[in-house]
N, C-alpha and C positions, 0 to 999 in steps of 0.2 A: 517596177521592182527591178532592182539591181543584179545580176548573176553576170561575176567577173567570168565563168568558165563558157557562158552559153555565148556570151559576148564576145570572146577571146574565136570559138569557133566561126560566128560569124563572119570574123574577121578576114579568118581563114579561107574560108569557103567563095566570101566576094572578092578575093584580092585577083586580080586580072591575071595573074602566072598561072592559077587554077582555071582559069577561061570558063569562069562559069555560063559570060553569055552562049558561048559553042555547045556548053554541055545541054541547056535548056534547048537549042536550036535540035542538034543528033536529036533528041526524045519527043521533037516533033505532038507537041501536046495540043490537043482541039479544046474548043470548046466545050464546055457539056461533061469534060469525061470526070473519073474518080482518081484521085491518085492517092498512092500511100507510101508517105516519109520515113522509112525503117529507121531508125540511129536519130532522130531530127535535130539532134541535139540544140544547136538557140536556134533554129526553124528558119532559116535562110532561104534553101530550097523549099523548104514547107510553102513561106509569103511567095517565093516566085510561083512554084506550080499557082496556088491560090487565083495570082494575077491571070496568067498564062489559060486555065481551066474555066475562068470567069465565073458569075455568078450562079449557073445553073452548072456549075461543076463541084467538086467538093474534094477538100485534103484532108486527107487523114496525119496528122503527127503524131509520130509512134514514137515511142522511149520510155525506158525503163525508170528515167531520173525525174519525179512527180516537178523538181525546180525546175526542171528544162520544158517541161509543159506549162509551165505556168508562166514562165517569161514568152513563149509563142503565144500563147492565150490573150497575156496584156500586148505582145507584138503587133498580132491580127487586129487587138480592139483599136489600138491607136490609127493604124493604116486602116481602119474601116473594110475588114475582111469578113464577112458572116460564114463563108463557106471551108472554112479550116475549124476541124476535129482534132484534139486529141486523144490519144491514146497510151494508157500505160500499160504498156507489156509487160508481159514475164521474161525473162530470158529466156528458155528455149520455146516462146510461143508469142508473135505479133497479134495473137488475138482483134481481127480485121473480118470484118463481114465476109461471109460466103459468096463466091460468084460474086465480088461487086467490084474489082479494081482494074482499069485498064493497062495502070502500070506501078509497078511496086518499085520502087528505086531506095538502093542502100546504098554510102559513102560512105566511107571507112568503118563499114561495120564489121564485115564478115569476119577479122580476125580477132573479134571477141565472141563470136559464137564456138561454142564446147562442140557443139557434133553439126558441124555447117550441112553437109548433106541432108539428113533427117529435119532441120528446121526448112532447108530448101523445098522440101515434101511437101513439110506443112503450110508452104505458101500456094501450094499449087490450089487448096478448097477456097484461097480467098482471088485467084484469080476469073475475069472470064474468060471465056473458051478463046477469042483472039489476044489475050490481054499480055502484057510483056514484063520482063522484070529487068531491072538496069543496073548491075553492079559495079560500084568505080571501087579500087581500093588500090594504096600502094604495094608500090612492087618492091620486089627484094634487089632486082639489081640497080646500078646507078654507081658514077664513079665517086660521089664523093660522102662526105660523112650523113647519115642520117639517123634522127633520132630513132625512126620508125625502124629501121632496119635495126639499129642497135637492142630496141626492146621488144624484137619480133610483132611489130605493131603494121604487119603486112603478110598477103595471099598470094602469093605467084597466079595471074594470069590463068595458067597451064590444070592448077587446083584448083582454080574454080571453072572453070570449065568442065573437066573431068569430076568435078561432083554433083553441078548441075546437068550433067547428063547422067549420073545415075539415080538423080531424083525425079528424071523424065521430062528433060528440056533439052530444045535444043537452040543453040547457036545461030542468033540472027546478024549480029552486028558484032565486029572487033575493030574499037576507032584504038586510033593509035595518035593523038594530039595532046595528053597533058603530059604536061614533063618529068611527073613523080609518080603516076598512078596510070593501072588498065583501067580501062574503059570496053564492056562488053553488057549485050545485048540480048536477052533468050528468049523462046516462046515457048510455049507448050510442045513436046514433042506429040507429031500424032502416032 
């Protein structure tokens, strides 16, 4: 099934100036574990974690847009993936098993979430106890024209930080290697 948009993101997502193989490497994923796709949009990182996690591992692809799941669904069946989940979320809720992710990663999501702290909360019941959350998103500064900045399609670094510590995490990793977006790291605060 054909989806110009979910395709278009793929695009995005694999093109080497985003370093996606760096970004898979920093989230150091084993075997065995759970991961969950926030935004999956055409499941890019979805089919990596998948690979990455192997067959006794399991992805969850989260998104609101039922097309964008259903192009990951036929993605997985062609690359013979069994271990990628969809999921359609609500907007203010990943609706994601309790206690079952080792690590929850979002890419350019966070600045469509309406109240980013309060849904940050609510990822903490689908975390486990060591489990980590990975948010890439761009940033506001940078010297030359960009769309994302023009249509506030970006998080400062600084605010998400400061909201994922007041929804009780805290600060494990702050890479600084892609050229248009943070990259940080959280875990449960104790």
């Amino acid at each position: 099934m054909k989806n110009l948009k979910a395709e278009m993101f793929n695009r995005k997502a694999s093109d080497p100036k985003n370093k996606p193989d760096k970004i898979l490497e920093a989230l150091t994923l084993q075997q065995g574990q759970i991961v969950a796709d926030i935004g999956a949009g055409g499941g890019y990182f979805s089919l990596r974690f998948a690979e990455a996690v192997g067959k006794n591992g399991r992805v969850f692809a989260v998104d609101t847009n039922p097309n964008f799941l259903e192009f990951i669904k036929n993605s997985a069946k062609e690359k013979k993936l069994n271990n990628i989940e969809v999921i359609l979320a609500m907007e203010d809720n990943p609706t994601l098993p309790e206690q079952s992710m080792d690590l929850i990663f979002m890419r350019n999501v966070s600045h469509h979430l309406p109240n980013r702290a309060e849904y940050f909360q609510k990822l903490k019941d689908a975390l486990k106890p060591e489990g980590r959350i990975a948010i890439i998103e761009y940033r506001a500064d940078g010297g030359r024209f960009s769309f994302h900045r023009k249509f506030g399609h970006y998080v400062s670094k600084e605010i998400i930080i400061k909201e994922m510590k007041e929804a009780g995490y805290r600060l494990e990793k702050d890479l600084d290697f892609l050229p248009e977006q943070s990259f940080v790291i959280f875990s449960l605060a104790e």
